[in-house]
C-alpha positions as CSV (number, residue, x, y, z in Angstrom):
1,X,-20.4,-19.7,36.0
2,X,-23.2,-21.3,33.5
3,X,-26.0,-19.8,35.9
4,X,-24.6,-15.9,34.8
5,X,-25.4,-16.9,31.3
6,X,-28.4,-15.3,30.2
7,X,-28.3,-13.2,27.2
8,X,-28.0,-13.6,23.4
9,X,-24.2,-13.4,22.3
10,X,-22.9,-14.7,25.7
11,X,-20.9,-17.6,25.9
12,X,-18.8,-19.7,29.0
13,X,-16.0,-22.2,28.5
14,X,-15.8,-24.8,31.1
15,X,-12.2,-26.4,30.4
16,X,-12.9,-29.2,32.3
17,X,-15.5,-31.0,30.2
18,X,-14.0,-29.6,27.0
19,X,-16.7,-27.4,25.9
20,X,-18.8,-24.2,25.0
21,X,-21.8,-23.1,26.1
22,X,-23.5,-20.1,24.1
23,X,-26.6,-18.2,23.3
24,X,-26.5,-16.9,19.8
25,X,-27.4,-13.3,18.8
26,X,-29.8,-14.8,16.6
27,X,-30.7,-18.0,16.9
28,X,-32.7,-18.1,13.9
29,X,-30.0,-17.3,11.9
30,X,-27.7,-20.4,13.0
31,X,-27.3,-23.0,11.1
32,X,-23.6,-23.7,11.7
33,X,-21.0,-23.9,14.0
34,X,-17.5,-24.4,13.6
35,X,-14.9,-24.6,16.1
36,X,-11.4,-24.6,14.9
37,X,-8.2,-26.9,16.3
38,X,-5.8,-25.7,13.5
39,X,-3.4,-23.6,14.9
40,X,-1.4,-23.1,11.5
41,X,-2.6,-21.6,8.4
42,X,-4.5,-23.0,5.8
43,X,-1.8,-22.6,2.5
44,X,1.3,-21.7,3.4
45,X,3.6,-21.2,0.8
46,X,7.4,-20.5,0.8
47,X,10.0,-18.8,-1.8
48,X,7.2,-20.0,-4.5
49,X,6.5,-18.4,-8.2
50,X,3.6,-17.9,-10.3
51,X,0.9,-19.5,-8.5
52,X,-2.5,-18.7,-8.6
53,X,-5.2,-18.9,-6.3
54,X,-8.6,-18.3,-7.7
55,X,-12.4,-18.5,-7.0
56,X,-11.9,-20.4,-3.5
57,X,-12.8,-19.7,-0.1
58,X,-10.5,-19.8,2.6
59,X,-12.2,-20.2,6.7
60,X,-12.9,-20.9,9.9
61,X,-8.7,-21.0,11.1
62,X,-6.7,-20.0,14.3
63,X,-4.2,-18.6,11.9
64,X,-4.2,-17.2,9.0
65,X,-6.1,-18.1,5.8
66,X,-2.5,-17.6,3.7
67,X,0.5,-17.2,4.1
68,X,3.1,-16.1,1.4
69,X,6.9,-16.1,2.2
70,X,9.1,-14.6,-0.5
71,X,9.2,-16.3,-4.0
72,X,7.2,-13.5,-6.8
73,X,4.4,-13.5,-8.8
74,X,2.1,-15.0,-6.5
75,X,-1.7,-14.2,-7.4
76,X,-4.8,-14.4,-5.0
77,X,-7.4,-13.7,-7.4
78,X,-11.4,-14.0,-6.9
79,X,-11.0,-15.8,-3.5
80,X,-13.2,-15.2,-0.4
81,X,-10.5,-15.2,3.1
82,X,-12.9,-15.3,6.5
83,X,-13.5,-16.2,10.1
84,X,-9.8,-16.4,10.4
85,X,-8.4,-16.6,14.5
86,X,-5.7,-13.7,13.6
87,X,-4.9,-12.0,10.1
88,X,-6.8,-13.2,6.5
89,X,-3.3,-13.2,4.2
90,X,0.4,-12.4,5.0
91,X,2.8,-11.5,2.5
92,X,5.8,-11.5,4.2
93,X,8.7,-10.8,1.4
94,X,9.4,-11.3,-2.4
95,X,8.4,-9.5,-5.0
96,X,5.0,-8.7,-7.5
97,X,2.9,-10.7,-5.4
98,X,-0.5,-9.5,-5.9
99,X,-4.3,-9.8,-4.5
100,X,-6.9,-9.2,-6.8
101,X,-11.3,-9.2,-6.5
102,X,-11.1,-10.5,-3.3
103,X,-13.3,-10.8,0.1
104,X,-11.6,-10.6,3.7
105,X,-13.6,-10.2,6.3
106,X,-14.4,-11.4,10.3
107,X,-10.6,-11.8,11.1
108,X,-9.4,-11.9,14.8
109,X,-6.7,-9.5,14.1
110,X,-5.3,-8.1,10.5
111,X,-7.3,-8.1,7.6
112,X,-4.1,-8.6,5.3
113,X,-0.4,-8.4,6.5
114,X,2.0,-7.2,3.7
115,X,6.0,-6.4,3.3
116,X,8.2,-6.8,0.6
117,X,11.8,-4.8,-1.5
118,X,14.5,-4.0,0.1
119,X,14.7,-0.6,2.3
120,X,18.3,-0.7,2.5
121,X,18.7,-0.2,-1.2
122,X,15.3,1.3,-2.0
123,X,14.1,-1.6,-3.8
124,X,10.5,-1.9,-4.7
125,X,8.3,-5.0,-3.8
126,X,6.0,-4.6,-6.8
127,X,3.2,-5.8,-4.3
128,X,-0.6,-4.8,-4.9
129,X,-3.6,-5.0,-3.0
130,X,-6.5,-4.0,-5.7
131,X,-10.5,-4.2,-6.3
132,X,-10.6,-5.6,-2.8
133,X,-12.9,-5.9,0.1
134,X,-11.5,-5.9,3.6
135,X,-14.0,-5.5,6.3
136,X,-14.8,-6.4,9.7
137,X,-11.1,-7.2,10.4
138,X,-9.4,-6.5,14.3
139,X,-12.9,-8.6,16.2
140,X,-10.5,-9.8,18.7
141,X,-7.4,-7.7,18.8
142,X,-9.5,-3.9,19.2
143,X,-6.4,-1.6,18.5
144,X,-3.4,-1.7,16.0
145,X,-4.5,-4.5,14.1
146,X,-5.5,-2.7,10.4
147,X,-7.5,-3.9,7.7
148,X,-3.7,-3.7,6.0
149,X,-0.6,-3.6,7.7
150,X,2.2,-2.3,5.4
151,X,5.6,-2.3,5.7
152,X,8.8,-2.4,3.2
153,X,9.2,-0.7,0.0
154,X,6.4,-0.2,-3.0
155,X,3.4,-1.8,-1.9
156,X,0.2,-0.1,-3.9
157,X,-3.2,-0.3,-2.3
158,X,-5.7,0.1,-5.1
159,X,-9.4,0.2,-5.5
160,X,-10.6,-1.2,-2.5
161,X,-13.3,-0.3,0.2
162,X,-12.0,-0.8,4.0
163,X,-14.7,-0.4,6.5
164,X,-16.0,-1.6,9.8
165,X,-13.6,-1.7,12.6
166,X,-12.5,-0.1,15.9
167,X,-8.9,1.1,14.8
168,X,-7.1,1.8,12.0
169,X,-7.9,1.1,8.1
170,X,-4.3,1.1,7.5
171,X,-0.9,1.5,9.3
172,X,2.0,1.9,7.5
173,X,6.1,2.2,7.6
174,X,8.7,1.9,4.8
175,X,8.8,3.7,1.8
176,X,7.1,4.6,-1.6
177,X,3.8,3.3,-1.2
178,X,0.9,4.2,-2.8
179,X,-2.7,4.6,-1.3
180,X,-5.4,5.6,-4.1
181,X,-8.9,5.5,-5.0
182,X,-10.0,3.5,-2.0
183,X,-13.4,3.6,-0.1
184,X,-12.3,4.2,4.0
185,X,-15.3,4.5,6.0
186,X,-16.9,3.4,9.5
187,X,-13.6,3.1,11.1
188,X,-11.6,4.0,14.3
189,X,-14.9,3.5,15.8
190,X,-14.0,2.5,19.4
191,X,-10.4,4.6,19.8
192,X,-9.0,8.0,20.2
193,X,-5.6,9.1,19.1
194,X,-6.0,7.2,16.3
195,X,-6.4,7.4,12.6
196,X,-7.8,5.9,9.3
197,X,-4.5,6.0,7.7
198,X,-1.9,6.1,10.5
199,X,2.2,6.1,10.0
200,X,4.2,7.7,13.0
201,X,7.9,8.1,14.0
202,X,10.2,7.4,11.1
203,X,11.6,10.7,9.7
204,X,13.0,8.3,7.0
205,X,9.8,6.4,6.2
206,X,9.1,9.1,3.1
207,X,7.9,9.0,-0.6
208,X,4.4,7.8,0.6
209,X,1.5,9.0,-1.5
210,X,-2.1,9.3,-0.5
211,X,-4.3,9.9,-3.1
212,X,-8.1,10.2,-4.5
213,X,-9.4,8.4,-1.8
214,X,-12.6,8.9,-0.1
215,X,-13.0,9.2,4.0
216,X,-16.1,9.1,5.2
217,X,-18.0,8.5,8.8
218,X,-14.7,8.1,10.4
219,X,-14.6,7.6,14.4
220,X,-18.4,8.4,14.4
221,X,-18.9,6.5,17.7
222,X,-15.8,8.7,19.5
223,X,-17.4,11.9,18.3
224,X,-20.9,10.7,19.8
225,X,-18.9,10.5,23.1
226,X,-16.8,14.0,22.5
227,X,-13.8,12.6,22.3
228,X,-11.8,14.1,19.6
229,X,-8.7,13.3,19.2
230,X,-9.0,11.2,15.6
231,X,-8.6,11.7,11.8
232,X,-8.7,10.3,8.6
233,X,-5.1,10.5,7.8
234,X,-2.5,10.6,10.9
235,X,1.0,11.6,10.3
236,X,1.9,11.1,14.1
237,X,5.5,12.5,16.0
238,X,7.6,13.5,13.1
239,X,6.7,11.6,10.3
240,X,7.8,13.4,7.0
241,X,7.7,13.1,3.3
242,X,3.9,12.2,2.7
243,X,1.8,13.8,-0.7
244,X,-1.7,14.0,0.2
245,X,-3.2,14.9,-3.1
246,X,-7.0,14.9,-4.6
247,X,-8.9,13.3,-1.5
248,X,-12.5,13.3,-0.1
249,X,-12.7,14.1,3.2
250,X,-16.8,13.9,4.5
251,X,-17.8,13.5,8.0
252,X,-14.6,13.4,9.7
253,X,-13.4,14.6,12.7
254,X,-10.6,15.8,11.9
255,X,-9.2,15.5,8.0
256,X,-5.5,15.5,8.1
257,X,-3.1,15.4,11.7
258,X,0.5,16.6,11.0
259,X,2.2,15.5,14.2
260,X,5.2,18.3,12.8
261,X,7.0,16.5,11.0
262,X,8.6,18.0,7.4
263,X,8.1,17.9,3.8
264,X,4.2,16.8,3.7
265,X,2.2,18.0,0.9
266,X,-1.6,18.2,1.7
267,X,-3.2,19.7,-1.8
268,X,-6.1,19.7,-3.8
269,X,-8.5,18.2,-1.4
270,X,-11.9,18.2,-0.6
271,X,-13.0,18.6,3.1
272,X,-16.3,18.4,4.3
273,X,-18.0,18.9,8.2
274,X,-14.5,18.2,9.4
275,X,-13.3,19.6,12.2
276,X,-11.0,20.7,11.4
277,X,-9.7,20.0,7.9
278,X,-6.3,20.3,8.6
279,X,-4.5,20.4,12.0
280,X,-0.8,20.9,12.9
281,X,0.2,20.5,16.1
282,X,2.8,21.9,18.3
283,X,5.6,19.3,19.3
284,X,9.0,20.1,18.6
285,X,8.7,23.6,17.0
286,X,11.1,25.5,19.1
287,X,13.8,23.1,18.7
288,X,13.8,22.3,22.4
289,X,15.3,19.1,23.5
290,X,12.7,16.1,23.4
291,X,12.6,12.5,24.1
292,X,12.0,11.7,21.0
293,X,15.2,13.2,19.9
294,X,17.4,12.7,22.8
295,X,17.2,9.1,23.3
296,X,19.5,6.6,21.3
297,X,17.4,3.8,21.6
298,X,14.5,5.8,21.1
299,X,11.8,5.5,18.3
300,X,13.1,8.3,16.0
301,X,16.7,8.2,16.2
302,X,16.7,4.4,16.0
303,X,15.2,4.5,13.1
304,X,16.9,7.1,11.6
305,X,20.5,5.4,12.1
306,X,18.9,2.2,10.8
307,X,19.1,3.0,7.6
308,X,21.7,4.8,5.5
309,X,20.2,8.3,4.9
310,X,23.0,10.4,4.4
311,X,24.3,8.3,1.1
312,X,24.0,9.0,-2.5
313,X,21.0,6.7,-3.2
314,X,19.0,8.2,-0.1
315,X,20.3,12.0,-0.7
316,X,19.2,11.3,-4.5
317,X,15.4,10.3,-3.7
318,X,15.1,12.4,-0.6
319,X,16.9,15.6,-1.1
320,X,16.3,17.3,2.3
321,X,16.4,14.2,4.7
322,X,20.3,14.2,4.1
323,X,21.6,17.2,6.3
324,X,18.6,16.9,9.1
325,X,20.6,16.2,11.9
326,X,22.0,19.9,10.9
327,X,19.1,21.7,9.6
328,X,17.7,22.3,13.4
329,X,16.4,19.1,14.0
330,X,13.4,18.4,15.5
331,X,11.8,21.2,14.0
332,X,9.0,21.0,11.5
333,X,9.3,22.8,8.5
334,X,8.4,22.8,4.8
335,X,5.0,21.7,4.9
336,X,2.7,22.8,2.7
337,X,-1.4,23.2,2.8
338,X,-2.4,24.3,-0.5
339,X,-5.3,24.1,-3.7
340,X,-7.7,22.5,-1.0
341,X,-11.3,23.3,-1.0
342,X,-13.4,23.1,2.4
343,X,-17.5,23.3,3.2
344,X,-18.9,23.7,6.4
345,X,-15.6,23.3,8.4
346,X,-13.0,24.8,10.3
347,X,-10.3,24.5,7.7
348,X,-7.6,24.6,10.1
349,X,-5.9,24.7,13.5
350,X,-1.8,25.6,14.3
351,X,-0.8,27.2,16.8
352,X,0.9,30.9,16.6
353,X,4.5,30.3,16.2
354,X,3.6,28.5,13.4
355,X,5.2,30.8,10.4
356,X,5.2,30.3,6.8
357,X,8.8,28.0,6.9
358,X,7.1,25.5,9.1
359,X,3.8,25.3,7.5
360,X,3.0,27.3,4.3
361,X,-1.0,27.8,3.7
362,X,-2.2,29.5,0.4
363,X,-5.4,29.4,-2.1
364,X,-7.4,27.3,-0.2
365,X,-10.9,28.3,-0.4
366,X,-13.7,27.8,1.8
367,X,-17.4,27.1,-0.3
368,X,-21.0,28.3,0.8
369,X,-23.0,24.9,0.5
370,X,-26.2,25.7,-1.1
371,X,-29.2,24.7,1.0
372,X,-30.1,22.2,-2.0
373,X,-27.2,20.2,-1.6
374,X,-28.2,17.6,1.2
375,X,-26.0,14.7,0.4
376,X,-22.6,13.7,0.2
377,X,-22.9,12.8,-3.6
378,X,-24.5,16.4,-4.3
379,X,-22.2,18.1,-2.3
380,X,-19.0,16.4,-3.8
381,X,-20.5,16.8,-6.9
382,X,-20.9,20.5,-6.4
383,X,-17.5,21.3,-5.0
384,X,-16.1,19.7,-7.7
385,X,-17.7,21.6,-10.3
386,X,-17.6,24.8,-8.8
387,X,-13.5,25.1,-7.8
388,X,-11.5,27.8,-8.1
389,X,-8.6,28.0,-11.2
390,X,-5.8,26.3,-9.1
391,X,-7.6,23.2,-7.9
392,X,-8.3,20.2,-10.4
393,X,-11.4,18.0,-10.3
394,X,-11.6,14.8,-8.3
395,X,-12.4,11.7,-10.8
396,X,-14.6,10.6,-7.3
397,X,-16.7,8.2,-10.1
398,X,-13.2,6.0,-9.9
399,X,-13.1,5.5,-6.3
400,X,-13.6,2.4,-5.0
401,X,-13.8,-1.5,-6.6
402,X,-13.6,-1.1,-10.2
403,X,-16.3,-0.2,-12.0
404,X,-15.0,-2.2,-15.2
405,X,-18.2,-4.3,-16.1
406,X,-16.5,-7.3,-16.9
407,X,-13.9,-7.3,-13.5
408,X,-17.5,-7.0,-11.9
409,X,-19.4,-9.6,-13.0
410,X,-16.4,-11.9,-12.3
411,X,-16.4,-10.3,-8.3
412,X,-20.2,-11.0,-8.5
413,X,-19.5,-14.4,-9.1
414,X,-17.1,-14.8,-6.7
415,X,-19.3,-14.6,-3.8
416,X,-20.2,-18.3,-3.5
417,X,-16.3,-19.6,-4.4
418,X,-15.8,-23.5,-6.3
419,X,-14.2,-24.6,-3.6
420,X,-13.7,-24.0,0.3
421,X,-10.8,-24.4,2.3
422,X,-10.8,-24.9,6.2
């Protein structure tokens, strides 16, 4: 009823006169308001090449701000995508479609929606997602709706900073993707069991890469309320084949989950107050029957017969995933933890059965922080300099939106586009 509101950012529909009542946050600050009937998205563009979007701004929809179906060569350069009802852009399809210097932010659900190549055959989208800002993204879908939702085959996610959300940064499925000198922070804010990179029950989802990324003041509103059950990088129930190479892990709850699955790689990493760095869990050790494994129609064996693992093609570009339903499946083996260096945290948790051909763990080091070193760029900066022979340095100065001075006076100028699209 219009009597109950009475405080700044409330608001009552009454449906039969047609409108809104609100009270802004900050009333000062308002100096429009747009309501939006358009329940399509702004561009939508099918099975087209080599068009270019640049320097516009794209707002204030139901749907999405654009929407790409198949065709190649698509570029979104320079553009500013906002206040959309669900996700910013969707790629859905084709090949070498890429987004470039652009802004998506304040989206109902995903930030950007991308899929492309052919899994079948292992064939490579191409796509890229680079120099990018993607913030503020699931406002009215809380949980499962990323900043980037990735599926398909060869999709790289380049230089960008992700940030400010309840769930995920990223959740991803297919194969071959690459993840690398991004900015993740300030995310999974309002969820547990979560993660700021999550992927989960595909043991044929491999050949994922994760690397020099920085992950910072993740879940930091879950740990305030002792919950604890979120990390920067999730490999949830099983899922196998991920490289986790050259990260910066600082202020996370925990820094890497490995739900037992096989063949991940977690090396030459920096963890800092993470608690723990690494942890790998229990499930599905002892090769005991497990509903993951037992059902048909469940989510691991579904996906497993979904695709044709056990030919040449598959058995050539993952070697081990081949004879798995032989090689005691369900158990988690061939993991390796190794070259990382950790400060100030418990570097990690397995449990006892936990033996060397389920989860191998040599020359990590853990580092003294001198009390001089007070912030996170002086105690990166430190750790990086002061490693031991086997680890290799961080290049932490190329994380993020490129530093090129030219890209960036260009992404400066982008902030007020030529031309807006609602």
């Amino acid at each position: 009823i219009i009597e109950e509101l009475d405080a700044p950012g409330e608001w009552i529909m009454d449906r039969k006169r047609e409108s809104i009542y609100f009270i802004p946050r900050n009333s000062k600050s308002v100096n429009e308001i747009v309501v939006s009937l358009n329940p399509k998205p702004l561009v939508a563009c099918r099975n087209v090449s080599n068009v270019v979007f640049k320097e516009l701004e794209f707002c204030f929809g139901r749907s999405s701000g654009i929407s790409i179906s198949g065709g190649s060569s698509v570029l979104i350069s320079h553009c500013a995508v906002n206040n959309m009802g669900t996700a910013g852009i969707v790629i859905n399809g084709g090949t070498n479609h890429r987004i470039d210097a652009c802004t998506v932010t304040s989206t109902g659900n995903e930030g950007i929606i991308i899929s492309g190549g052919e899994r079948i055959a292992l064939v490579p989208s191409f796509h890229r997602i680079e120099n990018s800002s993607i913030m503020r993204f699931g406002r009215w879908t809380r949980s499962y709706a990323p900043g980037i939702l990735v599926s398909g085959v060869g999709v790289t996610m380049s230089h960008n900073e992700i940030g400010n959300a309840p769930h995920s940064a990223l959740i991803l499925s297919g194969n071959d993707h690459v993840i690398e000198y991004n900015n993740i922070h300030d995310v999974c804010s309002e969820t547990i069991d979560a993660g700021a990179i999550y992927m989960g029950r595909d043991l044929t989802a491999r050949g994922i890469t994760i690397r020099y990324n920085r992950f910072y003041n993740i879940a930091t509103d879950a740990v305030k309320k002792g919950e604890v059950d979120v990390s920067a990088i999730y490999l949830d129930d099983f899922f196998s084949g991920v490289t986790i190479t050259g990260n910066i892990f600082y202020h996370v709850k925990r820094g890497v989950e490995i739900g037992c699955g096989r063949d991940n790689v977690v090396r030459n990493n920096i963890f800092v107050h993470c608690f723990p760095a690494i942890h790998f869990s229990k499930r599905g050790w002892n090769g005991k029957s497990d509903w993951r494994f037992d059902d048909l129609e469940g989510p691991v064996l579904k996906k497993l017969y979904a695709v044709p693992f056990q030919n040449e093609l598959w058995k050539l570009k993952y070697p081990t995933l081949g004879n798995i339903l032989t090689d005691e499946f369900g158990v988690p083996k061939e993991n390796i933890a190794a070259d990382n260096v950790s400060a100030d945290c418990d570097f990690i948790r397995s449990f006892p059965e936990a033996t060397e051909g389920l989860l191998r763990v040599e020359r990590n080091v853990n580092k003294q922080i001198p009390g001089q070193y007070r912030t996170e760029e002086t105690i990166i900066g430190y750790l990086n300099k002061n490693i031991p022979e086997s680890f290799h340095a961080i290049p932490e100065k190329k994380i993020a939106v490129s530093r090129n001075d030219d890209l960036r006076k260009e992404y400066n100028k982008m902030v007020k586009p030529v031309k807006r699209i609602q």
